[in-house]
C-alpha positions in Angstrom: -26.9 -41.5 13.7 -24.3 -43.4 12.1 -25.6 -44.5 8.8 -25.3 -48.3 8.3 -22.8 -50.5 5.5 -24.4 -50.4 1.8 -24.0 -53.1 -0.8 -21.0 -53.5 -2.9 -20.5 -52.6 -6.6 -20.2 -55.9 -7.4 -23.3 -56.9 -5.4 -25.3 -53.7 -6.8 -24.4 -54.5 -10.5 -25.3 -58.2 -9.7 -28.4 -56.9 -8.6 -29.3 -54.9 -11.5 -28.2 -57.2 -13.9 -30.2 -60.1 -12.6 -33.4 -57.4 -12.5 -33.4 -56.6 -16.0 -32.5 -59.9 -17.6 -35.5 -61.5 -15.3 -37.6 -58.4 -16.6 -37.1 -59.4 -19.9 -37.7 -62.4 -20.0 -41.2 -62.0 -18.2 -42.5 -59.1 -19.6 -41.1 -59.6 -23.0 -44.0 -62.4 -24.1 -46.8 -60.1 -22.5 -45.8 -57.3 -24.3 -45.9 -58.6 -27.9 -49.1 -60.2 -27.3 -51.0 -57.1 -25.5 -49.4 -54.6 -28.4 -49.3 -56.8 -31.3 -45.8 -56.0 -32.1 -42.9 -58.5 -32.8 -40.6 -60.2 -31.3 -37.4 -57.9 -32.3 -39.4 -55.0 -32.2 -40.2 -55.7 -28.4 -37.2 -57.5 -27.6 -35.4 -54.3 -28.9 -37.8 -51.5 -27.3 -37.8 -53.5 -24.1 -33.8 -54.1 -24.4 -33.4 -50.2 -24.8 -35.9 -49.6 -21.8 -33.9 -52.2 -19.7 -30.4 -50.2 -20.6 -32.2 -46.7 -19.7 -33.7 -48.7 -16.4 -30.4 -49.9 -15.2 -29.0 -46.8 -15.0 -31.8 -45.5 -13.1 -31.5 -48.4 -11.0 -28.2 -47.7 -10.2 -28.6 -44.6 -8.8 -31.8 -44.7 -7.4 -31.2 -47.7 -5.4 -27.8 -46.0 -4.3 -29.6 -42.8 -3.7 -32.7 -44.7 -1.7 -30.8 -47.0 0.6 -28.0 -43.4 1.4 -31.0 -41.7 2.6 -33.0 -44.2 4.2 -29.6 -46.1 6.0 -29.1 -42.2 7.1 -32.6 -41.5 8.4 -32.9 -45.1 9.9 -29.7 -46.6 10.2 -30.7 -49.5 9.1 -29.9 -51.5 5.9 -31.9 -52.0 2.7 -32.5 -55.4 3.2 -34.0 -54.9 6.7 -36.7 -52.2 4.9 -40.2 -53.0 6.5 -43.1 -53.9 3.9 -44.4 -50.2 3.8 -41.2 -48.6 2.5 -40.7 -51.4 0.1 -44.1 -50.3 -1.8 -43.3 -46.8 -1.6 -39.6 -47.5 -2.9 -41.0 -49.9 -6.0 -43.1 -47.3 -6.8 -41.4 -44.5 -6.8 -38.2 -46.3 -9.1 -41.1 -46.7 -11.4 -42.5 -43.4 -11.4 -39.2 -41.9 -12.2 -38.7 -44.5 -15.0 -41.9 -43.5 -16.7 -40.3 -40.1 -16.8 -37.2 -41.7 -18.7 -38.8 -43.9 -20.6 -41.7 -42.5 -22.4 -39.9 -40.1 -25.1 -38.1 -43.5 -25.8 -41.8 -45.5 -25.9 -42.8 -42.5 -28.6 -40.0 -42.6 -30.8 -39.9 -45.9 -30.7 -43.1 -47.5 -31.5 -44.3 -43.8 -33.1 -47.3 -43.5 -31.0 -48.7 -40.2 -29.8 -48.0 -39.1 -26.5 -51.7 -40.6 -25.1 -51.0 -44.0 -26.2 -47.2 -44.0 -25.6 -48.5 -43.0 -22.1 -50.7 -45.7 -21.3 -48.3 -48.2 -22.9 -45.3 -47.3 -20.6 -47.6 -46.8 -17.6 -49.1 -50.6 -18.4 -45.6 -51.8 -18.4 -44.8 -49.6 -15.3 -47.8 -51.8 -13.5 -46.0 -54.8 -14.3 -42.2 -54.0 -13.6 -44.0 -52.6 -9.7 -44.8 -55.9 -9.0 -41.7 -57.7 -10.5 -39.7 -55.1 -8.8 -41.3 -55.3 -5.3 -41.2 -59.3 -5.6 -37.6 -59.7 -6.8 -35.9 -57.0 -4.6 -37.8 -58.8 -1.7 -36.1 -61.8 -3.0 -33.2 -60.2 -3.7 -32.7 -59.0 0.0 -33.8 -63.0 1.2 -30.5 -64.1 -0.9 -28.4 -61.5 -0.7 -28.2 -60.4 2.5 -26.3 -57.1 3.4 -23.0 -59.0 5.8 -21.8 -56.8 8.1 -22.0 -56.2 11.8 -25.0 -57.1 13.6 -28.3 -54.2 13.3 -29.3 -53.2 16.5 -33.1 -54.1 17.4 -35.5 -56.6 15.5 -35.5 -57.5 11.5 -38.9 -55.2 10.5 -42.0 -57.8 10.4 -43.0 -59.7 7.0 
């Protein structure tokens, strides 16, 4: 199966960069008043977080839509509703993984509590992640030829 047209650097880093700037600015406020910690404090952590996460986005939106255009042959913004929730979650699973030595040192928390922080701002960047890549897809389609049977249901 021919595997079907990705999106363009210039889309991708449009993409990411509209992600983390949106994240910041609605997670941002949560987070200093859940954890008590200031605005630069937060604004820096988060900022840091948001550097690390754009790399990650990078390549694991790059690696996801390879593999699923190859196994599918069809393109990312065409992904049916199950794969979406299985793709948000597993970009933040991997996150947590990149982000929590960066939590600890940090904010100097213990492993435990640097843990439940990063998972509690895990929960939050799921949703955001699943809502704006939806939106994302709704905007910015993928142009190129035609897909061959019916967009995936809503």
């Amino acid at each position: 199966m021919k595997s079907p047209p990705q999106r363009r650097l210039v889309d991708r880093l449009r993409q990411i960069a509209l992600f983390e700037l949106g994240g910041l600015l609605l997670i941002t406020p949560p987070f200093m008043w859940l954890s008590g910690v200031g605005l630069e404090h937060s604004l820096g952590l988060l900022a840091s977080a948001a550097l690390v996460a754009a790399l990650w986005n990078a390549a694991y939106n790059i690696g996801f839509d390879r593999v699923e255009g190859h196994l599918t042959g069809r393109t990312a913004d065409r992904r049916p509703w199950r794969l979406r929730v299985i793709h948000a979650i597993g970009f933040e699973l991997g996150l947590l993984l990149l982000t929590l030595p960066l939590v600890m040192a940090w904010t100097g928390l213990g492993w435990l509590a640097a843990l439940l922080a990063d998972l509690a701002l895990a929960a939050a960047y799921v949703v955001y992640a699943f809502a704006f890549n939806l939106a994302y897809d709704r905007a910015f389609p993928i142009c190129a030829a035609p897909a061959t049977g019916p967009a995936p249901p809503d």
